[in-house]
C-alpha positions in Angstrom: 15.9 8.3 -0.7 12.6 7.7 1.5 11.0 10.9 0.0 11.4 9.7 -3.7 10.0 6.1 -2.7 7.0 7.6 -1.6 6.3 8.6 -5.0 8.0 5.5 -7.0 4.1 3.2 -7.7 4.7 3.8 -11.3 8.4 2.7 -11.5 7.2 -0.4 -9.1 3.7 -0.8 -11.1 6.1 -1.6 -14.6 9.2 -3.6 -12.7 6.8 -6.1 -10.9 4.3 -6.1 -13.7 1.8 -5.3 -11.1 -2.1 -4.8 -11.6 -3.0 -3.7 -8.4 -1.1 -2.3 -4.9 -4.3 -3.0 -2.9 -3.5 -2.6 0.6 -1.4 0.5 1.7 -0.3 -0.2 5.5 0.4 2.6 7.7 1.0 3.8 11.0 -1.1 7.1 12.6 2.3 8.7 12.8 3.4 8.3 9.2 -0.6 9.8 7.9 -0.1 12.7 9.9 3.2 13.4 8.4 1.2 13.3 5.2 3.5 10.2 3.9 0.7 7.9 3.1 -0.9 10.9 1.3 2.1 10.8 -1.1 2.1 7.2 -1.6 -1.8 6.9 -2.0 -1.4 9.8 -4.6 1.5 7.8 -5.9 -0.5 4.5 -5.9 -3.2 6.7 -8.4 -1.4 8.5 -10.7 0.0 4.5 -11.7 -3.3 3.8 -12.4 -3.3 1.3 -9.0 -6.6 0.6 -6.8 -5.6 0.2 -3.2 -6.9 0.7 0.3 -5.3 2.2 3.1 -4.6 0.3 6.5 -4.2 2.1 9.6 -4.6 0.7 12.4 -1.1 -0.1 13.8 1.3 0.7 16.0 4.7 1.3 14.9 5.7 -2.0 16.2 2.9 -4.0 15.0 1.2 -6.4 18.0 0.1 -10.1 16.2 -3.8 -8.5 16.7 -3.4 -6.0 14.5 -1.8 -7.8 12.3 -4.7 -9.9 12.0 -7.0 -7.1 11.8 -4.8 -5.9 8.5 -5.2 -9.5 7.4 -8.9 -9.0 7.8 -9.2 -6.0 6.0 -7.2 -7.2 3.1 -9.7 -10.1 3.0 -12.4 -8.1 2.9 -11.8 -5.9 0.4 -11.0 -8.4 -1.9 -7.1 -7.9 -2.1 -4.6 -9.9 -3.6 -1.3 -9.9 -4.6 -2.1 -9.1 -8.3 0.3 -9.1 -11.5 0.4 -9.6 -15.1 2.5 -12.2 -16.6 4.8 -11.2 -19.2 4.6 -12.8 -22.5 
């Protein structure tokens, strides 16, 4: 079940109507597994723009939290979607 998550963007991308996945958050532990590879990969083949997120522990402290919420800022994220008509 997790294994065919990592590769669902597309399925995700049509259900939520989205435009963009933007910021992919991940642990050191889960890129050297090569997890986040798969959902980056993912993330492109649906045609999605998105940045990856590191810097976290696997039980994330408030401070990097707001370093996430810093990066999302400055890459310009948002939670993007197109309306259905």
């Amino acid at each position: 079940m997790i294994e065919k998550a990592r590769t669902q963007a597309q399925a995700h991308r049509v259900e939520l109507n989205l435009k963009d996945v933007n910021l992919v958050v991940s642990d050191p532990g889960v890129v050297a597994a090569g997890w986040a590879e798969q959902v980056l990969a993912s993330v492109e083949e649906a045609g999605l723009k998105s940045t990856l997120f590191t810097q976290v522990t696997p039980n994330p402290r408030i401070e990097e939290a707001n370093a996430g919420a810093t990066v999302y800022a400055e890459q310009g994220c948002d939670v993007s979607y197109e309306e259905s008509l």
